[in-house]
C-alpha positions in Angstrom: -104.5 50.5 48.7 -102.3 48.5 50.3 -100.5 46.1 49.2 -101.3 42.3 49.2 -98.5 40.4 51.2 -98.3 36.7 50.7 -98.0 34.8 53.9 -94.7 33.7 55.1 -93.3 30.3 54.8 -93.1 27.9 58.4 -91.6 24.6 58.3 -93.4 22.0 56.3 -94.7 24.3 53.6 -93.8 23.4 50.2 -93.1 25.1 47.2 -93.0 24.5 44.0 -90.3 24.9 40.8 -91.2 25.8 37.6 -89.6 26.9 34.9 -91.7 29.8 32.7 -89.3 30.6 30.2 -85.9 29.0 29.2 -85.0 25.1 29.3 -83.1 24.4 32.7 -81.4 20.9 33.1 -83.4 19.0 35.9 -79.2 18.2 37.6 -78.9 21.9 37.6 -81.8 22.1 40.1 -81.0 19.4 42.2 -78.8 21.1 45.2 -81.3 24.0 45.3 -84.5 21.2 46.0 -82.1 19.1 48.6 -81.0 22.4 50.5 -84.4 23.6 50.3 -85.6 20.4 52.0 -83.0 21.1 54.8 -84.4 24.1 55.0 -87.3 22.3 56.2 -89.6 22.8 53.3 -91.3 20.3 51.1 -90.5 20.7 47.5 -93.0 20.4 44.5 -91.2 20.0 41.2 -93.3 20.8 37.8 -93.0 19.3 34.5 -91.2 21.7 33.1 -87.9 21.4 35.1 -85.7 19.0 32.8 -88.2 19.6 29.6 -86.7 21.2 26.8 -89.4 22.7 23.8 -86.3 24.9 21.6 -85.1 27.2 23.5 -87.8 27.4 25.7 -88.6 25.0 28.6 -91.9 23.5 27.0 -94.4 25.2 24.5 -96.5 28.1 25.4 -99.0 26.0 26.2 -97.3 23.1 28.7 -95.3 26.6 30.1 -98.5 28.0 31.2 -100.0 25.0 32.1 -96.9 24.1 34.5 -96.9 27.4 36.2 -101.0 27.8 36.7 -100.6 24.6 38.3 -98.4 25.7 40.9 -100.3 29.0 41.4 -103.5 27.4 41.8 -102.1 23.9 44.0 -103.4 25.4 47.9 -100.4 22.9 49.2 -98.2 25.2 47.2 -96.8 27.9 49.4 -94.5 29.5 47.2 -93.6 29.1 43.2 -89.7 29.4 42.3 -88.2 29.9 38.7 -86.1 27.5 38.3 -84.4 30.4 35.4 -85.3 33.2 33.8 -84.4 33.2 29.7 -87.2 34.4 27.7 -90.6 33.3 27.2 -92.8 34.6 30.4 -94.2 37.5 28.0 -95.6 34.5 25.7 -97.8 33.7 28.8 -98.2 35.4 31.3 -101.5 37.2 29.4 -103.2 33.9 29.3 -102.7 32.9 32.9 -105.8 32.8 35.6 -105.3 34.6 38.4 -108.8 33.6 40.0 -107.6 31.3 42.8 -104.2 32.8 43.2 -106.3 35.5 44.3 -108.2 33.8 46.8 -104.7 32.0 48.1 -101.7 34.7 47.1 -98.0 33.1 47.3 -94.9 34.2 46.8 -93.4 34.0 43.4 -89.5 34.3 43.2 -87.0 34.8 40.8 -85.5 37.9 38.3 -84.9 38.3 35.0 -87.4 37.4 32.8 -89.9 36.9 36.1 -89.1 40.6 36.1 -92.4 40.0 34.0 -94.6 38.5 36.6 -93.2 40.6 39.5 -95.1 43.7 37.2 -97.8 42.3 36.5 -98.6 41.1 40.2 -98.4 44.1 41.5 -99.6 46.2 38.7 -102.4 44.1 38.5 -102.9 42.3 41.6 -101.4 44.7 44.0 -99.3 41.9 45.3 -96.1 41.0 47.0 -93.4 38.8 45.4 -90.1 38.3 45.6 -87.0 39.5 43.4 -84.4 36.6 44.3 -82.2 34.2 43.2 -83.0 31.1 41.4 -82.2 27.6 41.8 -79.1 27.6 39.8 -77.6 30.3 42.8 -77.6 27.4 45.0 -74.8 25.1 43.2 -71.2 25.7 43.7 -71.8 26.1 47.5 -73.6 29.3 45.8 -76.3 28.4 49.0 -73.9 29.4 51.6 -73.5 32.8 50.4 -75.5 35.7 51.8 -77.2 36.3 48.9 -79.0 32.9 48.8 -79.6 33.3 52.6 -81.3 36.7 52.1 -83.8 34.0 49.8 -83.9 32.2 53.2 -84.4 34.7 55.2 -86.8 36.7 53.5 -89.0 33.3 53.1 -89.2 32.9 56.8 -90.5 36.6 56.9 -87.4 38.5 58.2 -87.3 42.3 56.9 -84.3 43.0 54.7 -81.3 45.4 56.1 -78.4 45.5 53.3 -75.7 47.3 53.5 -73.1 48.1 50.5 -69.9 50.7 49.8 -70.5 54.0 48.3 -70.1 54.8 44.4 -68.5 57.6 42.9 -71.3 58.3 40.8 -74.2 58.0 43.8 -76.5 61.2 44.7 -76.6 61.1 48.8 -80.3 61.1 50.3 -82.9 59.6 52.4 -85.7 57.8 50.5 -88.6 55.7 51.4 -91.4 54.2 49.2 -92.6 51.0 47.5 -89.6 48.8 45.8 -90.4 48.0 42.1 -88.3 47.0 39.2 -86.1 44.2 38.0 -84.5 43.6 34.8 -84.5 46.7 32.6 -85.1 45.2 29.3 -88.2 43.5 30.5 -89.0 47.1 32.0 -89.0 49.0 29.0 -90.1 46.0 26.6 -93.5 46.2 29.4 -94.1 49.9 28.7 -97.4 50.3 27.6 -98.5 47.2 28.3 -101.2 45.3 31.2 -98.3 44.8 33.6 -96.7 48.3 33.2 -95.3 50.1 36.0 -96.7 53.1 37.7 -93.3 54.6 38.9 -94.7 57.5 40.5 -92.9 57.9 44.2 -91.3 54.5 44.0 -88.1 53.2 45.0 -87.1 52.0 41.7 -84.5 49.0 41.2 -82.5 48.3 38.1 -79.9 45.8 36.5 -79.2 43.8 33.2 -76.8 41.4 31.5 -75.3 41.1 28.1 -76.5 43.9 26.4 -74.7 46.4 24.2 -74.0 49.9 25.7 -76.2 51.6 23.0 -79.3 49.4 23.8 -79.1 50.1 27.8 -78.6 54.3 26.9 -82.0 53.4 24.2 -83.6 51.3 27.3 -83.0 54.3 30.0 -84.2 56.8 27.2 -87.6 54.8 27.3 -87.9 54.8 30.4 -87.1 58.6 30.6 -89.9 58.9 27.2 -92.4 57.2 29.1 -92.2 59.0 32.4 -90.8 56.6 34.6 -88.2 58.8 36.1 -89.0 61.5 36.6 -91.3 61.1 39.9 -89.2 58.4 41.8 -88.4 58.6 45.6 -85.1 57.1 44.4 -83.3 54.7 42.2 -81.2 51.8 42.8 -79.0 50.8 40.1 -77.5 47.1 40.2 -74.9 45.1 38.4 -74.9 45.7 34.1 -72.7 42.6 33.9 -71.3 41.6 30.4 -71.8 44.5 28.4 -70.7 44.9 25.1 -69.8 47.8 22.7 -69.9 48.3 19.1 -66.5 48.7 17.0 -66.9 52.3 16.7 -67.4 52.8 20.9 -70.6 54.1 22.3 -68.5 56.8 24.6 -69.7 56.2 27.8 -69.8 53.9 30.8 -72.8 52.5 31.9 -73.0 54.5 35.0 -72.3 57.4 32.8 -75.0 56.8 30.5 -77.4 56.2 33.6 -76.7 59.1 35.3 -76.9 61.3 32.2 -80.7 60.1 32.2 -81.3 61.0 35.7 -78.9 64.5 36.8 -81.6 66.3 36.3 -83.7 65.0 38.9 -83.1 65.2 43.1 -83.6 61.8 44.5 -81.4 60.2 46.0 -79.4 57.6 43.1 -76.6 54.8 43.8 -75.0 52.5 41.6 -73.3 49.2 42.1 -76.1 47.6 44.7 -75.8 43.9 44.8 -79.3 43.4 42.8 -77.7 41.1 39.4 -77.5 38.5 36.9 -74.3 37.2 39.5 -73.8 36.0 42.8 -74.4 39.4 44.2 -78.0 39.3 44.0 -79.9 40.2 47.4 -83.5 38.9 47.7 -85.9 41.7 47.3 -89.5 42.0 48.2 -91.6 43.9 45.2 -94.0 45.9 46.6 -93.0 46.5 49.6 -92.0 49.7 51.6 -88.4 50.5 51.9 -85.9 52.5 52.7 -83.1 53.8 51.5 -79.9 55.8 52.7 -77.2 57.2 50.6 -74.4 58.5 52.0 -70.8 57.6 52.5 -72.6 54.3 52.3 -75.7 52.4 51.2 -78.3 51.1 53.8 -81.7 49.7 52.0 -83.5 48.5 54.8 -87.3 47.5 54.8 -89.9 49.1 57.0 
């Protein structure tokens, strides 16, 4: 079946922040909503940009309730995380999908929307968007490619990125739905309504802050459960931060990766600007792609 593409923004279209999970300062958001605007986009903020409930940016209850405004709002063209954290798993079970059916939009972020970029297209067979947030856009953070690429892939531009080689890629030609996201939200989903069916898929990859043993028990998971064995390929991004325990874990992250995945033949590279940084190229879930490993990367959508 194919897959359920959201329409494209024009100018004048608005769309709406929220923030599902973690507590994001309302200043923090406020270059993103005024480049936005000179974008030529309206901008919708919801009550839970500037709310603080704990660590998270409202209860359960005023998270969902913020968020399935925005999805069922028909001026609403497109819902951005203001952040990511934790908390989207508390929902996103309880949310109605019933008019955002009727009226699909895009839904952008990563991280912990890793969640809803699953279950959309697990469950809804529909597009969204892997992307940076609003914090990406401070610093002058909205000049940089990456944050363009959000721009871009708004207006309804296909994606052509191009990145250096790795030491560690496996040269090949690939092409195949893009799925994936954060990895601890990918093997925390296993088993659940908004698990991934990884078979022939272009699968995409990163995380932050973790401890080299938890990413090798992650991949592991995912190798348990299947999940890499069939792919058409598999992109691995930035694993930025990571820790190690006093007595060292005894391999790199790449290493540790690739030690899940030599057995297999599709084509594999490491290091593609997909990430909890700046590097973080807006990517359309769902989507066909391609992908080219050789001396260098080419991921270009078709």
């Amino acid at each position: 079946m194919a897959i359920k593409i959201p329409h494209y923004l024009q100018k004048g279209d608005t769309i709406g922040i929220v923030c599902p999970a973690g507590a994001m300062p309302a200043a923090k958001a406020e270059t993103c909503i005024r480049v936005l605007k000179q974008w030529g986009y309206k901008v919708k903020v919801g009550a839970t940009l500037g709310s603080e409930f704990n660590y998270f940016s409202g209860s359960d209850e005023e998270r969902l309730a913020d968020l399935q405004a925005m999805l069922d709002d028909t001026e609403v063209k497109a819902v951005l995380c203001g952040r990511g954290g934790y908390g989207t798993n508390r929902i996103v079970d309880a949310i109605d999908w019933k008019a955002f059916r009727k009226h699909p939009k895009w839904v952008i972020g990563f991280s912990d929307i890793t969640m809803l970029h699953s279950y959309l297209f697990t469950k809804l067979n529909t597009a969204s968007m892997h992307a940076p947030m609003a914090a990406a856009f401070n610093d002058e953070g909205f000049k940089n490619p990456y944050v363009q690429s959000l721009k871009k892939a708004l207006s309804g531009k296909p994606a052509l990125y191009k990145t250096d080689g790795n030491i560690f890629n496996r040269k090949g030609v690939a092409s195949g739905q893009l799925v994936g996201g954060n990895l601890s939200l990918l093997a925390h989903q296993v088993g659940t309504a908004s698990d991934i069916n990884t078979t022939d898929k272009i699968l995409f990859i990163e995380d932050i802050g973790e401890y080299l043993y938890n990413i090798d028990r992650m991949m592991i998971q995912l190798q348990r459960s299947g999940k890499l064995k069939a792919l058409k390929a598999l992109i691995v991004g930035a694993f930025s931060d990571m820790k190690d325990t006093a007595t060292p874990f005894g391999q790199t992250v790449e290493e540790l990766i690739w030690d899940k995945v030599k057995a297999y033949d599709y084509p594999v590279c490491f290091h593609f600007p997909v990430s909890h940084e700046k590097e973080n190229y807006a990517l359309k879930v769902g989507l066909g792609y391609e992908l080219s490993v050789g001396k260098n990367v080419t991921l270009k959508e078709v």
